[in-house]
C-alpha positions in Angstrom: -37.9 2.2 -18.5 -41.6 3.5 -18.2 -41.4 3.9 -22.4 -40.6 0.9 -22.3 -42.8 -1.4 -20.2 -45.5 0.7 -22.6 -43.9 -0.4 -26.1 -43.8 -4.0 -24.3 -47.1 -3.8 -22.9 -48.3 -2.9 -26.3 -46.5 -5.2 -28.2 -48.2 -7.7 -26.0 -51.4 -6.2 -27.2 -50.9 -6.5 -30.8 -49.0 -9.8 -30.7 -52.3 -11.4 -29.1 -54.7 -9.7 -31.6 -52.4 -11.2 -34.7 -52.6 -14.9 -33.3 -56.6 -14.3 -32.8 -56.6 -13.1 -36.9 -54.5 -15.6 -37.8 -56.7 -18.5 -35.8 -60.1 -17.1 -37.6 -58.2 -17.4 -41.2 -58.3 -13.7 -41.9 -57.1 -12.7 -45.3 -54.5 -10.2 -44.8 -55.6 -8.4 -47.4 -59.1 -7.8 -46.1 -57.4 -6.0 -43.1 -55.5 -3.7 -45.7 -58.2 -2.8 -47.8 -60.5 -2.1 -44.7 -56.9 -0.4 -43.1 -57.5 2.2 -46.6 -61.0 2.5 -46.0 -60.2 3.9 -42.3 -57.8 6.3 -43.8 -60.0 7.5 -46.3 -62.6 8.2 -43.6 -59.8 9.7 -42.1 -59.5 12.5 -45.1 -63.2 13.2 -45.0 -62.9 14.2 -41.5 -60.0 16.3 -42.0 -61.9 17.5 -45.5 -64.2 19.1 -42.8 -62.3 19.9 -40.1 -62.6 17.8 -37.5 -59.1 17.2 -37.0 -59.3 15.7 -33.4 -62.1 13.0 -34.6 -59.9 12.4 -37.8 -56.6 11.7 -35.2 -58.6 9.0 -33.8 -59.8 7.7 -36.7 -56.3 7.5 -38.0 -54.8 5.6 -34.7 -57.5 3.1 -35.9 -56.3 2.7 -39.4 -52.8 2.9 -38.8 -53.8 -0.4 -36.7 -55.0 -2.4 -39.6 -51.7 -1.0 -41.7 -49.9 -2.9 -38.3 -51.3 -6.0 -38.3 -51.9 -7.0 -41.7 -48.4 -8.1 -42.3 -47.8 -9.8 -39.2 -50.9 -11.6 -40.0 -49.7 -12.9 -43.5 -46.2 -14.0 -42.1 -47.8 -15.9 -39.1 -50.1 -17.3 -41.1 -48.2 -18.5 -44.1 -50.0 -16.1 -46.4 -47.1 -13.8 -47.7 -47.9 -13.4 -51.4 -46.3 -10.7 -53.9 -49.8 -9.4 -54.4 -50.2 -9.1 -51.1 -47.4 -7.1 -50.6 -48.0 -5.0 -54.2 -51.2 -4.5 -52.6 -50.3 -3.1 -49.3 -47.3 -1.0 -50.3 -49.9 0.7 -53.3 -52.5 1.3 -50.8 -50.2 2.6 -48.6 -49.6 5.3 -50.7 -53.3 6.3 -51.0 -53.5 6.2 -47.5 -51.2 9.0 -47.8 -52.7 11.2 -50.2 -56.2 11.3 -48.9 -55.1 12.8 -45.5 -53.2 15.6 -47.9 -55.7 16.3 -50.0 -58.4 15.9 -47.3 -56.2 19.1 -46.1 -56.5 20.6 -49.3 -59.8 20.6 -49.6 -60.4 22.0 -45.7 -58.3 24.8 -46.4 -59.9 25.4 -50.0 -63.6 25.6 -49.1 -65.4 28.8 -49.2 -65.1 28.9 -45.3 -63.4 32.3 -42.8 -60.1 29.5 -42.7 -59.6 29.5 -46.8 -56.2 29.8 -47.6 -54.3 29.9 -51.1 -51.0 29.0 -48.6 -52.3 26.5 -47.1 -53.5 24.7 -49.9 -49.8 25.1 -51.2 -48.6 23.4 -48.3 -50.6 20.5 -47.9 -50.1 19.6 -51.4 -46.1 20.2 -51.3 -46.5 17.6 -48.7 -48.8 15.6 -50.9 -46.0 15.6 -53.2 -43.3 15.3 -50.5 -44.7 11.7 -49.4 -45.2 10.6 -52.6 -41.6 11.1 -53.7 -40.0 9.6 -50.2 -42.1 6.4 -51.2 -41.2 6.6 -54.8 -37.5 7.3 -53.8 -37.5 4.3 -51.3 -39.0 1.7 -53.8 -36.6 3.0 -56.8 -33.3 2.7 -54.4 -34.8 -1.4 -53.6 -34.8 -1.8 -57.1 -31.1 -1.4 -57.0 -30.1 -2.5 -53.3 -31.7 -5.1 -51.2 -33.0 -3.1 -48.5 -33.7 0.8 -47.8 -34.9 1.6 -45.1 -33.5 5.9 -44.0 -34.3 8.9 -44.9 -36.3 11.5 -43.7 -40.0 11.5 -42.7 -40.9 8.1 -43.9 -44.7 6.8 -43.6 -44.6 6.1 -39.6 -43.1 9.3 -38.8 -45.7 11.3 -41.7 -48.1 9.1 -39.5 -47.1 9.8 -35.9 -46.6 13.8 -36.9 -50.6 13.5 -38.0 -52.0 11.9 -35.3 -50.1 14.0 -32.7 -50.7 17.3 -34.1 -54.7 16.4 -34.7 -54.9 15.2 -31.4 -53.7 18.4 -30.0 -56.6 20.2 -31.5 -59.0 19.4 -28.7 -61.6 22.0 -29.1 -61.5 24.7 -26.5 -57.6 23.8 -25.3 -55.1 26.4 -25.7 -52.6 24.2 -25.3 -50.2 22.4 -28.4 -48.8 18.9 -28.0 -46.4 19.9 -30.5 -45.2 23.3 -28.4 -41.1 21.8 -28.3 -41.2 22.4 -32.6 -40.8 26.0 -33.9 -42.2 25.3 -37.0 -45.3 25.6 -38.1 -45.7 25.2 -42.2 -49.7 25.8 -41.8 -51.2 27.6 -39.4 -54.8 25.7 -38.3 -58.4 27.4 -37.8 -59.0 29.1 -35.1 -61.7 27.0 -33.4 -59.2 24.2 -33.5 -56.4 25.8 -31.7 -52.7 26.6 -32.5 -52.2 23.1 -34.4 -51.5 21.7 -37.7 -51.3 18.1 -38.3 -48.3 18.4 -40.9 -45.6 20.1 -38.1 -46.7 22.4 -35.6 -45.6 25.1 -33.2 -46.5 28.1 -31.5 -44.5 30.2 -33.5 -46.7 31.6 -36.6 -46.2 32.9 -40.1 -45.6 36.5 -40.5 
Protein backbone atom coordinates (compact mmCIF):
# COMPACT_ATOMS: atom_id res chain seq x y z
CA UNK A 1 0.00 0.00 0.00
CA UNK A 2 3.06 2.39 0.85
CA UNK A 3 4.51 1.37 -2.91
CA UNK A 4 1.72 2.31 -3.85
CA UNK A 5 0.65 5.73 -2.58
CA UNK A 6 4.46 6.47 -4.01
CA UNK A 7 3.81 5.22 -7.75
CA UNK A 8 0.42 7.45 -7.21
CA UNK A 9 2.00 10.22 -5.62
CA UNK A 10 4.45 10.14 -8.45
CA UNK A 11 2.24 9.70 -11.13
CA UNK A 12 0.63 12.87 -9.86
CA UNK A 13 3.95 14.47 -10.29
CA UNK A 14 4.53 13.58 -13.77
CA UNK A 15 0.85 13.90 -14.87
CA UNK A 16 1.07 17.72 -13.78
CA UNK A 17 4.49 18.44 -15.40
CA UNK A 18 3.02 16.86 -18.96
CA UNK A 19 -0.11 19.32 -18.83
CA UNK A 20 2.49 22.35 -17.98
CA UNK A 21 4.63 21.06 -21.43
CA UNK A 22 1.75 20.63 -23.23
CA UNK A 23 0.17 24.31 -22.17
CA UNK A 24 3.73 26.01 -23.28
CA UNK A 25 3.52 24.16 -26.78
CA UNK A 26 6.67 22.02 -26.27
CA UNK A 27 7.74 20.02 -29.23
CA UNK A 28 8.02 16.57 -27.99
CA UNK A 29 10.77 16.02 -29.86
CA UNK A 30 12.84 18.76 -28.18
CA UNK A 31 12.36 16.79 -24.84
CA UNK A 32 13.80 13.58 -26.64
CA UNK A 33 16.64 14.97 -28.18
CA UNK A 34 17.59 16.96 -24.88
CA UNK A 35 16.32 13.38 -23.00
CA UNK A 36 19.74 11.84 -25.41
CA UNK A 37 21.76 14.61 -24.63
CA UNK A 38 21.28 13.75 -20.69
CA UNK A 39 22.18 10.20 -21.45
CA UNK A 40 25.04 10.99 -23.28
CA UNK A 41 26.28 13.16 -20.39
CA UNK A 42 25.41 10.23 -18.53
CA UNK A 43 28.28 8.02 -20.51
CA UNK A 44 30.85 10.66 -20.02
CA UNK A 45 30.39 10.39 -16.42
CA UNK A 46 30.48 6.73 -16.30
CA UNK A 47 33.50 7.11 -19.09
CA UNK A 48 35.32 8.48 -15.91
CA UNK A 49 34.06 6.92 -13.20
CA UNK A 50 31.79 8.75 -11.38
CA UNK A 51 29.15 6.30 -11.31
CA UNK A 52 27.01 7.78 -8.43
CA UNK A 53 26.97 11.38 -10.34
CA UNK A 54 26.21 9.41 -13.61
CA UNK A 55 22.96 7.52 -11.57
CA UNK A 56 21.71 10.90 -11.03
CA UNK A 57 22.22 12.18 -14.18
CA UNK A 58 20.45 9.23 -15.69
CA UNK A 59 17.19 9.57 -13.28
CA UNK A 60 17.15 13.00 -15.06
CA UNK A 61 17.21 11.66 -18.51
CA UNK A 62 15.20 8.77 -18.10
CA UNK A 63 12.66 11.76 -17.12
CA UNK A 64 12.70 13.43 -20.51
CA UNK A 65 12.49 9.64 -22.14
CA UNK A 66 8.95 9.69 -19.74
CA UNK A 67 7.43 12.52 -20.70
CA UNK A 68 8.01 13.13 -24.14
CA UNK A 69 5.30 10.73 -25.32
CA UNK A 70 2.75 11.65 -22.95
CA UNK A 71 3.40 15.10 -24.16
CA UNK A 72 2.80 14.32 -27.92
CA UNK A 73 -0.43 12.27 -27.13
CA UNK A 74 -1.87 15.06 -24.87
CA UNK A 75 -1.07 17.47 -27.14
CA UNK A 76 -2.19 16.06 -30.41
CA UNK A 77 1.41 15.84 -31.73
CA UNK A 78 1.89 12.06 -32.36
CA UNK A 79 3.73 11.91 -35.64
CA UNK A 80 5.61 8.73 -37.19
CA UNK A 81 8.83 10.85 -37.05
CA UNK A 82 8.28 11.46 -33.83
CA UNK A 83 8.05 8.16 -32.83
CA UNK A 84 11.08 6.88 -35.52
CA UNK A 85 12.82 9.55 -33.66
CA UNK A 86 12.33 8.46 -30.14
CA UNK A 87 12.52 4.74 -30.56
CA UNK A 88 16.25 5.41 -32.66
CA UNK A 89 17.46 7.65 -29.90
CA UNK A 90 16.48 5.33 -27.61
CA UNK A 91 18.79 3.06 -28.69
CA UNK A 92 21.71 5.48 -28.44
CA UNK A 93 20.77 6.21 -25.18
CA UNK A 94 21.66 2.75 -24.62
CA UNK A 95 24.93 2.42 -26.09
CA UNK A 96 26.54 5.40 -24.62
CA UNK A 97 26.14 4.19 -21.00
CA UNK A 98 27.87 0.71 -22.46
CA UNK A 99 30.42 2.07 -24.05
CA UNK A 100 30.96 4.89 -21.52
CA UNK A 101 31.70 1.43 -19.45
CA UNK A 102 34.00 0.40 -21.95
CA UNK A 103 35.99 3.01 -22.06
CA UNK A 104 36.19 3.32 -17.81
CA UNK A 105 37.37 -0.01 -17.70
CA UNK A 106 39.80 0.42 -20.85
CA UNK A 107 41.78 3.45 -19.70
CA UNK A 108 45.32 3.18 -18.59
CA UNK A 109 44.05 3.43 -14.90
CA UNK A 110 44.93 0.55 -11.53
CA UNK A 111 40.84 -0.59 -12.57
CA UNK A 112 41.81 -1.65 -16.41
CA UNK A 113 40.33 -4.62 -17.25
CA UNK A 114 40.34 -6.81 -20.70
CA UNK A 115 37.01 -8.61 -18.74
CA UNK A 116 35.41 -5.91 -18.08
CA UNK A 117 35.58 -4.40 -21.30
CA UNK A 118 34.15 -7.82 -22.57
CA UNK A 119 31.35 -7.42 -20.51
CA UNK A 120 30.15 -4.13 -20.96
CA UNK A 121 30.25 -4.58 -24.60
CA UNK A 122 28.39 -8.16 -24.49
CA UNK A 123 25.82 -6.02 -22.91
CA UNK A 124 26.29 -3.35 -25.48
CA UNK A 125 25.39 -5.96 -27.80
CA UNK A 126 22.77 -7.67 -25.50
CA UNK A 127 20.48 -4.36 -25.55
CA UNK A 128 20.92 -3.75 -28.90
CA UNK A 129 19.48 -7.15 -29.98
CA UNK A 130 16.46 -7.10 -27.26
CA UNK A 131 15.54 -3.75 -29.14
CA UNK A 132 16.26 -5.16 -32.58
CA UNK A 133 14.27 -8.43 -31.58
CA UNK A 134 11.29 -6.33 -30.20
CA UNK A 135 10.88 -4.10 -33.34
CA UNK A 136 11.40 -7.25 -35.92
CA UNK A 137 8.60 -9.41 -33.87
CA UNK A 138 6.05 -5.75 -34.40
CA UNK A 139 6.82 -6.03 -37.86
CA UNK A 140 4.96 -9.32 -37.83
CA UNK A 141 2.49 -8.99 -34.77
CA UNK A 142 0.76 -5.92 -33.51
CA UNK A 143 2.26 -5.53 -30.27
CA UNK A 144 5.40 -7.04 -28.28
CA UNK A 145 5.84 -6.09 -25.39
CA UNK A 146 8.02 -9.47 -23.04
CA UNK A 147 11.04 -10.58 -22.86
CA UNK A 148 13.76 -10.23 -20.78
CA UNK A 149 15.62 -7.08 -19.63
CA UNK A 150 13.90 -4.63 -21.78
CA UNK A 151 14.98 -0.74 -21.77
CA UNK A 152 13.20 0.17 -18.28
CA UNK A 153 14.54 -2.72 -16.50
CA UNK A 154 18.45 -2.15 -18.39
CA UNK A 155 17.48 1.40 -17.00
CA UNK A 156 16.31 0.73 -13.41
CA UNK A 157 19.43 -2.08 -13.03
CA UNK A 158 21.82 1.22 -13.91
CA UNK A 159 20.55 3.69 -11.84
CA UNK A 160 20.28 1.36 -8.86
CA UNK A 161 23.58 -0.17 -9.05
CA UNK A 162 25.39 3.44 -9.63
CA UNK A 163 23.57 4.74 -6.96
CA UNK A 164 24.87 2.19 -4.58
CA UNK A 165 28.33 3.39 -5.25
CA UNK A 166 28.25 6.19 -2.83
CA UNK A 167 31.89 6.85 -2.20
CA UNK A 168 33.08 5.69 1.19
CA UNK A 169 29.82 3.16 1.81
CA UNK A 170 30.47 -0.44 2.13
CA UNK A 171 27.21 -1.17 1.69
CA UNK A 172 25.45 -2.58 -1.99
CA UNK A 173 21.84 -1.73 -2.85
CA UNK A 174 22.08 -4.66 -5.01
CA UNK A 175 23.30 -7.27 -1.98
CA UNK A 176 19.76 -9.65 -2.57
CA UNK A 177 21.59 -10.57 -6.44
CA UNK A 178 24.48 -13.12 -6.41
CA UNK A 179 25.70 -12.07 -9.54
CA UNK A 180 28.04 -9.85 -10.33
CA UNK A 181 29.20 -9.88 -14.33
CA UNK A 182 31.83 -6.87 -13.53
CA UNK A 183 33.33 -6.34 -10.56
CA UNK A 184 33.65 -2.16 -9.95
CA UNK A 185 36.79 -0.07 -8.77
CA UNK A 186 37.62 -0.15 -5.54
CA UNK A 187 37.05 3.48 -4.56
CA UNK A 188 33.55 3.01 -5.70
CA UNK A 189 32.62 0.06 -3.59
CA UNK A 190 31.32 -3.50 -4.35
CA UNK A 191 28.89 -2.25 -7.27
CA UNK A 192 28.49 -2.50 -10.90
CA UNK A 193 25.79 -0.75 -12.66
CA UNK A 194 25.08 -3.83 -15.23
CA UNK A 195 24.00 -6.55 -12.09
CA UNK A 196 25.59 -6.57 -8.94
CA UNK A 197 26.31 -8.54 -5.85
CA UNK A 198 28.61 -9.26 -3.16
CA UNK A 199 29.67 -12.34 -4.45
CA UNK A 200 32.94 -11.79 -6.78
CA UNK A 201 34.68 -13.43 -9.69
CA UNK A 202 37.22 -16.02 -8.90
Amino acid sequence: MFGASIGRAGQRIIDAMVRWLARGHISPNILTSVGVAINVASGLLFGLGWFFWAGIVLIVANLFDMLDGQVARLSGRVTSFGGFLDSSLDRLSDMVVFVGLMVFYARATPYHSTLNVFLAGAGLMGSVMVSYASARAESMIPKCDVGFLRRPERVVLFIIGALSTVPGSNNSALSVIKLELVPPPPPMTNTFPLFNSTARWR
